[in-house]
N, C-alpha and C positions, 0 to 999 in steps of 0.2 A: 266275491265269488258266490256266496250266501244269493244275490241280488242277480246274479249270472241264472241259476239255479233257479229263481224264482219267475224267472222270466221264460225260461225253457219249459216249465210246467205248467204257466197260464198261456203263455200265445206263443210255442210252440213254431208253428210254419211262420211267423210275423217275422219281416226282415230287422234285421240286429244291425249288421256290417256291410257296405261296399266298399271295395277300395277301385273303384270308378266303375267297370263292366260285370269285377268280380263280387259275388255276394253268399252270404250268412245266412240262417235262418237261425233264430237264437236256442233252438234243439241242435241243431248243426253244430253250433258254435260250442255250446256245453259238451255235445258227446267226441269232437275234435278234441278239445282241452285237457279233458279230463284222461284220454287214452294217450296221453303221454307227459302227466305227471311227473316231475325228473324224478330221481333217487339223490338228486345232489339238494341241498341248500341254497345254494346262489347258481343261477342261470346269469350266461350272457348271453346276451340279445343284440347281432348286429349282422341287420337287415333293412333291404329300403322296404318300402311301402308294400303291402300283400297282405291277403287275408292270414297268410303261415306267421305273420309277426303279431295277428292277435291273438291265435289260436294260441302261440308261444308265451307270448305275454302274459294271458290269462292261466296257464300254467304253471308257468314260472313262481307266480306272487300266491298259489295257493296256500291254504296252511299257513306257518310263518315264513315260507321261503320269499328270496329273495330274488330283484333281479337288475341287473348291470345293464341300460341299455345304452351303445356304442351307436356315433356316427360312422357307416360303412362309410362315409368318404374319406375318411383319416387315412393318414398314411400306414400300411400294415405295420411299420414296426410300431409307431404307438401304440397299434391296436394288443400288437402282442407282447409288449410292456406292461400294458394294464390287467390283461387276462393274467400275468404273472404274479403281478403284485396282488391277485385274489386267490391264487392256485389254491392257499393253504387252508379258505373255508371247507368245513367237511357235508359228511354227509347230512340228509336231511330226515325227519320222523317221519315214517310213510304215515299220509293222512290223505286226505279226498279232497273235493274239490273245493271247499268251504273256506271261509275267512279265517285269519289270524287273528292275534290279540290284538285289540287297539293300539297299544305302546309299542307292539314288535316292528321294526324297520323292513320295509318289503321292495323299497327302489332307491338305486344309488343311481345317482346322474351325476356328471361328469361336467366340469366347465369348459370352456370351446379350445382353452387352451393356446389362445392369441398370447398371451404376456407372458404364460411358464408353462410346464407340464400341468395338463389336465388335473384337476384338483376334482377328488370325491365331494357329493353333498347328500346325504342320506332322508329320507323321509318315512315317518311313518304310517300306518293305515289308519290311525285316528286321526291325523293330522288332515289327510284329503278324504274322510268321509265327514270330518265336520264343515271342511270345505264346501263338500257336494250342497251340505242342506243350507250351509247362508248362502251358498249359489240360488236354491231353487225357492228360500226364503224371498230372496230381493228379487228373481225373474217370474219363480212362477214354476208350477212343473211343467219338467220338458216332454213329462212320456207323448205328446203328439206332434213334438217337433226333430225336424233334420238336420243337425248338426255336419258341417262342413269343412273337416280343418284340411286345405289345400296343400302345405309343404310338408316335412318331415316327420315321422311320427318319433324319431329319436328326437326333436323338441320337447321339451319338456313342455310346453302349454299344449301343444298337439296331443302329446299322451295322456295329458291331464285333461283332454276333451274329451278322448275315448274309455277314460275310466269313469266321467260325471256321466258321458251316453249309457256304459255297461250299469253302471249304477242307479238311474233314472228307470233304463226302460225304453230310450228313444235311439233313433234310428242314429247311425255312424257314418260319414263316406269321407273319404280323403281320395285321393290320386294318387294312382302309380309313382308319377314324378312332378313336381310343380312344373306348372304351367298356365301362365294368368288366364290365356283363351278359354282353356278347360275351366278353370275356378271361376271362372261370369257364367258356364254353359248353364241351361237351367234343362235338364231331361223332364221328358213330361211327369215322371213320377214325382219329382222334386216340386212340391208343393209350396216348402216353408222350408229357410234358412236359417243357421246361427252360424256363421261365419269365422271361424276361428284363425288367427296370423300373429307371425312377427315382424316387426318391420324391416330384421335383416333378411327377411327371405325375398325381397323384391332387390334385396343390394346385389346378394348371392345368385338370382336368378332374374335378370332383369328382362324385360320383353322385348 
């Protein structure tokens, strides 16, 4: 969030986010975030594709809080088995828009849950910002490139796209909903790519 903040105060009008027609500016994107701050400690997050899941997202993990994010496609009772089995985290330290401790856990993802109930896996924010920088170590910095993740952003590589973008400084777009047509379109703004997928989302959404 520290890097949310830093980017809102040097380039300002420069675009942060599309999720395909809809768009960010990364002042936009801080002064959304920051004006709805939870009071709780853990957010869940479960929502398809939309600028309101970054806005939330980036919320959510401010401070040391935490956040849960869910496949909307699950069946609602699983969804509301899981939010149960979290109910009893409390509230959270009012604090601003800024980073947590390296060591504090900020995202539980959840496994797909094909062989048993959904099984927690926790991460913490040292963990993917040392990520970020052997990322940008072995590519290169991305601040002048367009990052692309076409399916989910309840994936966990898709969300780990959107945090190395927020992190970096470079631009985000994902799709409302996967669709191979849309994910080859190239709009004239789209200059440069980094293509972000799973292989199961061509099983689960096939052409």
């Amino acid at each position: 969030m520290n890097k949310l903040r830093k980017w809102a105060l040097e380039c300002p009008d420069s675009p942060a986010v599309a999720i395909w027609s809809t768009g960010s500016s990364w002042s936009e994107l801080e002064a959304a975030a920051e004006a709805i701050v939870p009071e709780n400690s853990l957010t869940v997050l479960e929502r398809n594709n939309a600028i309101v899941f970054v806005v939330r997202f980036c919320a959510a993990v401010a401070g040391e809080r935490q956040c849960v994010v869910l496949d909307p496609t699950w069946p609602r009772d699983v969804i509301a088995e899981i939010i149960h089995r979290l109910s009893s985290i409390g509230p959270a330290e009012a604090i601003d828009l800024v980073d947590g401790d390296p060591e504090s856990r900020f995202l539980i993802s959840l496994t797909s849950g094909t062989t048993s109930f959904q099984k927690a896996v926790s991460r913490s924010r040292g963990s993917w910002q040392h990520s970020f920088g052997a990322s940008q170590g072995f590519f290169g910095p991305l601040s002048e490139d367009i990052t692309l993740a076409p399916g989910s952003l309840a994936a966990g590589l898709n969300l780990f796209a959107l945090a190395e973008c927020l992190y970096s400084g470079s631009v985000f777009r994902a799709l409302d909903s996967f669709d191979v047509g849309k994910a080859h379109e190239n709009p004239a703004d789209m200059k440069t790519f980094d293509r972000e997928g799973i292989p199961t989302q061509r099983l689960r959404n096939p052409p």
